[in-house]
C-alpha positions in Angstrom: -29.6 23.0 18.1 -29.1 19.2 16.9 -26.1 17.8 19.3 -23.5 15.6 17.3 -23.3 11.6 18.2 -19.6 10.7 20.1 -18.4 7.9 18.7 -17.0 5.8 21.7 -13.2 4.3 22.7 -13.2 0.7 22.2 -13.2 -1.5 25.3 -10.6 -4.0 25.6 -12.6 -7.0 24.5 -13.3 -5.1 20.8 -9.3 -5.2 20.5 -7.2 -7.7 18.9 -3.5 -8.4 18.9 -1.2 -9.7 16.0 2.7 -10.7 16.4 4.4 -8.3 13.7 7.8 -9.8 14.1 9.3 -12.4 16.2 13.0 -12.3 17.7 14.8 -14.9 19.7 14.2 -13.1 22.8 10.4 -11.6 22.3 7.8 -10.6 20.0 6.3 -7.0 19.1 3.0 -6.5 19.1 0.4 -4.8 17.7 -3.1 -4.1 18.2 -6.3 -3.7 16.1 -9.5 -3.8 15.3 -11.6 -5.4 13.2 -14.6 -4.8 10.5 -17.2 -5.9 12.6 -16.2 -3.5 15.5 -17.2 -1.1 12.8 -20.2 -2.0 11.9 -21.5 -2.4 15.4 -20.4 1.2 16.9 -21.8 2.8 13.9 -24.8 1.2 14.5 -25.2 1.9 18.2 -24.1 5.6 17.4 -25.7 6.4 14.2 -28.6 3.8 14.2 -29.1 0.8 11.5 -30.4 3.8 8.8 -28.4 6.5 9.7 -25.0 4.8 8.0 -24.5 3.5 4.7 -21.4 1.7 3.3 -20.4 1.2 -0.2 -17.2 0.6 -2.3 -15.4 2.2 -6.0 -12.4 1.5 -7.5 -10.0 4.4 -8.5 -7.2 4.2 -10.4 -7.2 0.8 -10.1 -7.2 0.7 -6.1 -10.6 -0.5 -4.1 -11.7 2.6 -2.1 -14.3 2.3 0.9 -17.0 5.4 1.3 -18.6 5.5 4.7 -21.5 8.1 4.8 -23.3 9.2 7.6 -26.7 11.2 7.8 -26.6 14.8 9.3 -29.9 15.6 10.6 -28.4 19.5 10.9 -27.2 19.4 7.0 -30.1 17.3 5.9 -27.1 15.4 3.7 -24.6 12.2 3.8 -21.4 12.8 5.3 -18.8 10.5 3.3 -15.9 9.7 4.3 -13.1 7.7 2.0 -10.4 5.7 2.2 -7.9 2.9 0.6 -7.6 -0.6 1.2 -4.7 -2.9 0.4 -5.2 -6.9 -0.4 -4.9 -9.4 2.1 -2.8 -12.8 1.8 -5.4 -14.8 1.3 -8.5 -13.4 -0.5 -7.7 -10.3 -2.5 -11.1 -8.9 -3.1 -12.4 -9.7 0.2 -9.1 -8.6 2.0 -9.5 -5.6 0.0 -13.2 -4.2 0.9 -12.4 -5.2 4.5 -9.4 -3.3 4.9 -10.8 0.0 3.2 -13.4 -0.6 4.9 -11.6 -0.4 8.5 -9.6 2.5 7.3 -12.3 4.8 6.4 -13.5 3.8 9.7 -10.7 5.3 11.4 -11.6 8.9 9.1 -15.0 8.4 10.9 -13.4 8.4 14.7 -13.8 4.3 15.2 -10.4 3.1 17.4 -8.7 6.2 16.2 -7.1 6.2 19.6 -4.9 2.9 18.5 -2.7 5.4 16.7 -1.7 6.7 20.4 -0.7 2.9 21.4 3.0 2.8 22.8 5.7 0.5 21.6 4.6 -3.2 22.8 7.6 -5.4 23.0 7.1 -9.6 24.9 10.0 -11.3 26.2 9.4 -15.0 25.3 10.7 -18.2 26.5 12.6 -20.4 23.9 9.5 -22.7 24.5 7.2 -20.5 23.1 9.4 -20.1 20.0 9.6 -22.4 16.8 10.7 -21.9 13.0 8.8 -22.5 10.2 9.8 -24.5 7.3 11.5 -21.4 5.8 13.8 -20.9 8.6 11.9 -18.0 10.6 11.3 -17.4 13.5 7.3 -17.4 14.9 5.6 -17.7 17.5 4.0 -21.4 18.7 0.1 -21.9 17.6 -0.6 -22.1 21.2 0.6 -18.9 22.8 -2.3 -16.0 22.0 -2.1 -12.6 23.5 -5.1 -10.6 24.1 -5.9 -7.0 25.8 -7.4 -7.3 29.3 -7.6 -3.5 30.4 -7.5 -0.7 28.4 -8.0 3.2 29.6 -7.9 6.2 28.0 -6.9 9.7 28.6 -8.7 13.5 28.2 -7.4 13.0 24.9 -8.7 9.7 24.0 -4.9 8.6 24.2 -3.8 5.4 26.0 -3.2 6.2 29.1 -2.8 2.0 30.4 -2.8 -1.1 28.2 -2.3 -4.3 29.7 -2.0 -7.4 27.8 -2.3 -11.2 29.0 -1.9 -14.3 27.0 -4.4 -17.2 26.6 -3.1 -18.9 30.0 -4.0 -15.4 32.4 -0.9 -14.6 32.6 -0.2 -10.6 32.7 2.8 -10.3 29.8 3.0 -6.5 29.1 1.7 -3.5 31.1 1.7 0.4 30.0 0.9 2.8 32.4 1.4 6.4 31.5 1.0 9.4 33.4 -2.4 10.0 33.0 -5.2 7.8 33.5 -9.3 8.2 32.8 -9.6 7.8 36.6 -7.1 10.5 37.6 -8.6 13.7 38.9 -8.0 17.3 37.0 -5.3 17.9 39.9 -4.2 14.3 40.1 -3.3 14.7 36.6 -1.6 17.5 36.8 0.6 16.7 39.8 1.6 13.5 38.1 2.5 15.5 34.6 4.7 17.5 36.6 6.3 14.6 38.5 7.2 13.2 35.0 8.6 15.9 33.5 12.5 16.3 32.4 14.3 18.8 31.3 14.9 19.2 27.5 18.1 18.3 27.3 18.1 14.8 28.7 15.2 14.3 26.0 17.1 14.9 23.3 19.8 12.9 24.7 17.3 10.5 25.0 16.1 10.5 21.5 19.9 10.3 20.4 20.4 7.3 21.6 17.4 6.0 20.0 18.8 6.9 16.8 22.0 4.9 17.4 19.6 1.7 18.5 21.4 -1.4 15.7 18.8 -3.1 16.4 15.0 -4.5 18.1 16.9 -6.1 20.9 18.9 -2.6 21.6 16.1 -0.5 21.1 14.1 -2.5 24.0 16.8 -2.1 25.8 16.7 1.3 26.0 12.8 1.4 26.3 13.3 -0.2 29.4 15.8 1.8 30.6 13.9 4.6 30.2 10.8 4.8 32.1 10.4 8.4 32.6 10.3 8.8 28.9 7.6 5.6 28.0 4.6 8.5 28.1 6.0 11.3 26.7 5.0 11.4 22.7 8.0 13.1 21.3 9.7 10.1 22.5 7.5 7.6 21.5 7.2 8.7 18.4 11.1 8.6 17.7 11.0 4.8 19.0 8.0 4.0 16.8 10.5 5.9 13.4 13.4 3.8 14.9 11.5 0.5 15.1 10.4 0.7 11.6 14.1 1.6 10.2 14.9 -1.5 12.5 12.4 -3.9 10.5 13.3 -3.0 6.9 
């Protein structure tokens, strides 16, 4: 019987950070990864020869095709996706990006979909405007991930991010960790859960949320509710309403 290859989380150092929007009183975050985490896990997991990469427009979009030997089918697995042009180079921004997301079809940082809401406060020092009026963050304030753990599920279970000084500026702990025992885990699910009522209470309130400040607000607020993913999910709707 030929044994299929994992494809592995990403450790925190293959993880990048980029401001999506910047307030008076913090930043949300995001976190990614880039092309050349790609190319290196599929080499360690399918060997230099075992992948193969190549690129076709349809419809007038750049498509990426990833396509990985099975020694059981004796065939290339492909895998497809989009990409979408960057601000600087199309073409380039292009193949990148379609490249990343049919990365994700493979299995590659698929586990950043899990990521929880990531909200900084900021200091007013580390805050400028540009020459159009908005608001972004100074040139010298860089966050990065510094711990990163996973669940059975390959969900976040912690997430801690630092900025470029050491200084610890956002922490995610959920109720399950990839340390936690079977029993461990179990105990602390139980410990965490709420009835179904106050959820949807919960999730109400969300819904009312005017705004990114508000909606942090509550996050915080709510701590019983920061690792349960019927919750998070209505955050992560609410913070995109929020942002249009």
């Amino acid at each position: 019987m030929v044994m299929k290859k994992t494809i592995r989380t990403l450790r925190a150092d293959e993880i990048e950070c980029r401001v999506q929007k910047v307030t008076e009183k913090g930043c949300i975050l995001l976190i990614y990864k880039d092309a050349r985490v790609d190319m290196r896990i599929l080499d360690e997991t399918f060997g230099v020869d075992g992948w193969q990469r190549t690129h076709e427009v349809i419809n007038g979009n750049l498509f990426c095709n990833i396509e990985i030997w099975s020694d059981e089918k004796k065939c290339w697995i492909k895998k497809q996706d989009v990409g979408t042009e960057s601000n600087t180079e199309k073409e380039k921004g292009e193949a990148s990006d379609s490249f990343k997301r049919a990365g994700f079809n493979v299995g590659i940082g698929r586990e950043l979909y899990s990521s929880p809401f990531i909200w900084i406060n900021l200091n007013e020092s580390e805050i400028k405007k540009n020459t159009q009026g908005k608001l972004q963050l100074i040139s010298s304030i860089k966050f990065v991930v510094t711990s990163i753990k996973y669940d059975e599920n390959r969900d976040i279970a912690e997430l801690v991010i630092s900025d470029n000084n050491g200084n610890v500026r956002y922490t995610f702990r959920g109720s399950k960790t990839a340390t936690e025992k079977p029993k461990e885990r179990e105990e602390a699910k139980k410990a965490q859960e709420v009835p179904d009522l106050e959820l949807e209470m919960a999730i109400a309130d969300i819904k009312r949320c005017k705004n990114i400040e508000d909606l942090q607000e509550l996050w915080n607020q709510t701590p019983q509710y920061q690792s349960n993913k019927k919750f998070i999910a209505a955050v992560n709707v609410a913070k995109k309403q929020l942002q249009k």
